[in-house]
N, C-alpha and C positions, 0 to 999 in steps of 0.2 A: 504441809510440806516440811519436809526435814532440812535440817541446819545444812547439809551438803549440798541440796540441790535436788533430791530424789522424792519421788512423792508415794504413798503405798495405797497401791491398789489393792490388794489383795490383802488379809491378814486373818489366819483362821482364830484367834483367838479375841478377834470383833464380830466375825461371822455368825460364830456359833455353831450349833449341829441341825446344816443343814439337810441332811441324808433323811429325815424325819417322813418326808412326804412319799420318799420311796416306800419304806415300810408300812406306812398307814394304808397306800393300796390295798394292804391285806385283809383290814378292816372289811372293805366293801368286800370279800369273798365269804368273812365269817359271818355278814349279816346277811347274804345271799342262802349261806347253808342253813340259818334259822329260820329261813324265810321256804326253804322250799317245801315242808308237810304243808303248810299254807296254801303254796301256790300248786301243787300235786294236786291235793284238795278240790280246789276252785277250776280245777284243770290247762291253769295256764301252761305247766309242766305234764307230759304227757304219762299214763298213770302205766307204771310196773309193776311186776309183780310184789308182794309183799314182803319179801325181804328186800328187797332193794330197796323199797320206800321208808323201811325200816332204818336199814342199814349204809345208803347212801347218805342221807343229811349227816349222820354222825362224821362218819367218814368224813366229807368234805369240809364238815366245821373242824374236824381235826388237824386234818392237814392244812387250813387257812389260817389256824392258829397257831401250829407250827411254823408254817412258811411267814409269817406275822413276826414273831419274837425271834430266828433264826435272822432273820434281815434286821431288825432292830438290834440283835447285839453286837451282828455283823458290824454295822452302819455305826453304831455307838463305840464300842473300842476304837473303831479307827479315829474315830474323832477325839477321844478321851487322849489315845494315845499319839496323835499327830500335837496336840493345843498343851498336851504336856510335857513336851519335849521342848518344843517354842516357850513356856511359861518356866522353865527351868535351864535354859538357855541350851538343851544338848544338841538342836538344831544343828547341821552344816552351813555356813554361809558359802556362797561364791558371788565373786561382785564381775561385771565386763557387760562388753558387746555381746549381744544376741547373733549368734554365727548357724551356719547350715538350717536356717530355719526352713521347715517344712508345712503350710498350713495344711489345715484338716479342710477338703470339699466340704460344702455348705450341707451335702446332703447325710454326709460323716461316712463311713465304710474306710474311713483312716483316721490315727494317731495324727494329730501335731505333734509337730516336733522341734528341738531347736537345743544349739549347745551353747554354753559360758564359760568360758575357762575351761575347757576340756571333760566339761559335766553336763552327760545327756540330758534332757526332761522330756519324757513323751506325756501326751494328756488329750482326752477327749470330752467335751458334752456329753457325752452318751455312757461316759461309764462314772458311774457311784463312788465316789469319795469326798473325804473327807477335804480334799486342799484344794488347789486353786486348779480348778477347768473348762476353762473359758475363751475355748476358739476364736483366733482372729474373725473365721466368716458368720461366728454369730457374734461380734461386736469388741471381741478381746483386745488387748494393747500390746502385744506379743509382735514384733516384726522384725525384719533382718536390718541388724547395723544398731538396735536398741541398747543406749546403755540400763544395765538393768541389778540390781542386789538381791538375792533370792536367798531366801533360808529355808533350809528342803531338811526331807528326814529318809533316806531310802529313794532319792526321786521324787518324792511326791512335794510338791509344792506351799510349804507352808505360810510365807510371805513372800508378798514381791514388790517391790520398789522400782520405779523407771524413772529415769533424768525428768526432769519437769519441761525443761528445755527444747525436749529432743520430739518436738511433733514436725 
């Protein structure tokens, strides 16, 4: 807990890069495409014609090693670039009450939402990044009337602090 009273839940430059596991799904595609003469082979995949048995494994190992490293750098700059900004202080801060919050349905098919000092933050579970997203209805600390200190870069949530106090 901080000397004011605030305590931080969130802070990307403890977290790390989490975005890691999104991109490794691609893994399982490239070894699925080395795997398939194999499994053509054995007949578990049903057998086409000779160019396609040729030329599909390629293909698909290519494009799951694109889609692989495309989401990895994707995933990685934001992160580089959110934890270097907070490490170099060019962060925004805004400190207040959590006002017009909006939580995200538990099933998601919406943004959370919630403003501070006249500074939107929308954020979901379900979308990819680098900062802090972490729905009230899957367990977040985000609610209306919170006092809260946020250091954001574009919106996107780079730390967050809430009153210790304030449960």
């Amino acid at each position: 807990m901080n000397m004011d009273g605030y305590q931080t839940v969130f802070d990307i430059t403890q977290t790390g890069f989490k975005s890691w596991k999104f991109s490794a799904l691609g893994l399982i595609f490239v070894a699925f495409g080395f795997a398939m003469p194999f499994l053509i082979k054995k007949g578990i995949i049903r057998k086409s014609p000779q160019a396609m048995e040729k030329w599909l494994p390629l293909f698909f190992v290519g494009f799951a090693i694109l889609w692989t490293m495309t989401s990895f750098i994707a995933t990685f700059d934001d992160y580089r670039r959110a934890s270097g900004a907070m490490r170099s202080n060019q962060a925004e801060v805004v400190e207040g009450m959590v006002t017009q919050f909006k939580p995200m349905p538990y099933t998601g098919h919406a943004m959370e939402s919630f403003v501070v000092d006249g500074v939107m933050f929308k954020y979901s579970d379900y979308v990819i990044t680098a900062g802090f997203n972490n729905t009230a209805s899957h367990g977040g600390p985000i609610r209306e009337g919170l006092p809260v200190k946020i250091w954001h870069l574009g919106g996107e949530i780079l730390r967050l602090d809430v009153k210790k106090d304030s449960n």
